[in-house]
C-alpha positions, -999 to +999 in steps of 0.1 A: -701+366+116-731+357+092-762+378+099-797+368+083-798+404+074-767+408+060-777+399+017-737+402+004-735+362+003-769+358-011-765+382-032-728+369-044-746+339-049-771+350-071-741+367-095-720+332-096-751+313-101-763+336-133-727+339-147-725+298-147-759+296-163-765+321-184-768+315-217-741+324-238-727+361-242-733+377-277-707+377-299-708+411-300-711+423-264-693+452-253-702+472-290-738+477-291-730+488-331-726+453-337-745+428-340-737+398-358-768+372-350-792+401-363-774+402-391-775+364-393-812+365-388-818+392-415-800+371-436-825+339-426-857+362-431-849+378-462-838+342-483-871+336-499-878+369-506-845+376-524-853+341-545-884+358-560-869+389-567-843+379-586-848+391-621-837+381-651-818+403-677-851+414-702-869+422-667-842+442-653-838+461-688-878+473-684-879+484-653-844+501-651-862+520-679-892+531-655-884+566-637-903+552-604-875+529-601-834+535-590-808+511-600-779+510-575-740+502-584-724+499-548-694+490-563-663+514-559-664+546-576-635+526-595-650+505-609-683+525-615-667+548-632-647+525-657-680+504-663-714+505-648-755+500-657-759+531-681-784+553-656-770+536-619-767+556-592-735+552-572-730+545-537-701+523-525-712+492-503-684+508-472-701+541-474-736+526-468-759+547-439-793+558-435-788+593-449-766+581-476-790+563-487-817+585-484-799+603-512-794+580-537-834+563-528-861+586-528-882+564-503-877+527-487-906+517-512-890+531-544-884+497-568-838+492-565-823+473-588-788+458-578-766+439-594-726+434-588-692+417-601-707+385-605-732+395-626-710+401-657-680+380-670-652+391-694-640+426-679-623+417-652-610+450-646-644+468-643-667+439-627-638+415-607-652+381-598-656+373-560-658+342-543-695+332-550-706+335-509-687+369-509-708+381-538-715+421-535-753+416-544-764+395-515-744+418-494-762+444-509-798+431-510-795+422-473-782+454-460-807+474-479-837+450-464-818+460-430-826+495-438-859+491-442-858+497-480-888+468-493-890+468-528-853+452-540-851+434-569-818+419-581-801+408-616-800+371-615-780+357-645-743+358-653-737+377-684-711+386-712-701+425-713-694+421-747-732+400-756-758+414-731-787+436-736-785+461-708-766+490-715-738+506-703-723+536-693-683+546-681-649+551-700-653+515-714-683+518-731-688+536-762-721+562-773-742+530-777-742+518-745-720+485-752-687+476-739-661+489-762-627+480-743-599+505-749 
């Protein structure tokens, strides 16, 4: 028998009502690690900013050169170690926290250079090209803003190993700093 103070079918009420109206569940619910329209909207608020600081190979040369400023390979160690930026620091993109990069970046306002596979062409071994959305860079530029790290700036053209300017280090380049392939 139905009471007026008896709140179970009200209350029942109330739980059907909000599970038929609520808005749509989060991808992500049930792991609070995860959280895929965040990342979606870092991606959305860091597009402009990324655009104007993309650099271009003479502007990435002079201020690798600066010691206020870190240049980050988050390659694998692979690949870093066959060929990389003479002077990078390594840290691979899967190994990405907040106290690994707290090593390799002195502070979240230190000047990072990035750059990635699609960056250079012709050593395929060292720098292998990705699918152009899967790019490592804007990968890398985005998780970096995520971190709170404000002062990114990444490599813009598409360059020759065997042609560019910017120097090299790794067991494919020689003394000089340019690609010597072995």
């Amino acid at each position: 028998m139905f009471r007026p103070t008896d709140r179970r079918p009200l209350v029942s009420l109330v739980l059907v009502g909000a599970a038929l109206f609520a808005p749509a569940a989060r991808a992500d619910e049930g792991n609070p690690r995860i959280d895929y329209r965040r990342f979606a909207a870092g991606v959305a608020a860091v597009e402009e900013l990324r655009q104007a600081r993309r650099i271009g190979e003479d502007e990435f040369m002079a201020l690798a050169a600066r010691p206020d400023t870190v240049v980050l390979d988050a390659r694998s160690r692979e690949k870093y170690d066959l060929l990389h930026v003479r002077g990078a620091r390594h840290l691979n993109f899967s190994d990405i926290t907040a106290a690994e990069l707290a090593k390799a970046i002195p502070t979240k306002d230190t000047r990072v250079l990035i750059y990635c596979n699609n960056n250079f062409e012709n050593e395929e071994q060292a720098f292998a090209t990705k699918t152009a959305g899967a790019a490592l860079n804007v990968h890398t530029f985005n998780v970096l803003h995520a971190y709170g790290y404000t002062n990114i700036h990444e490599l813009k053209p598409l360059l020759d190993v065997r042609t560019t300017k910017i120097p090299f280090a790794g067991a494919t380049a020689d003394a000089r700093g340019r690609y010597a392939k072995r």
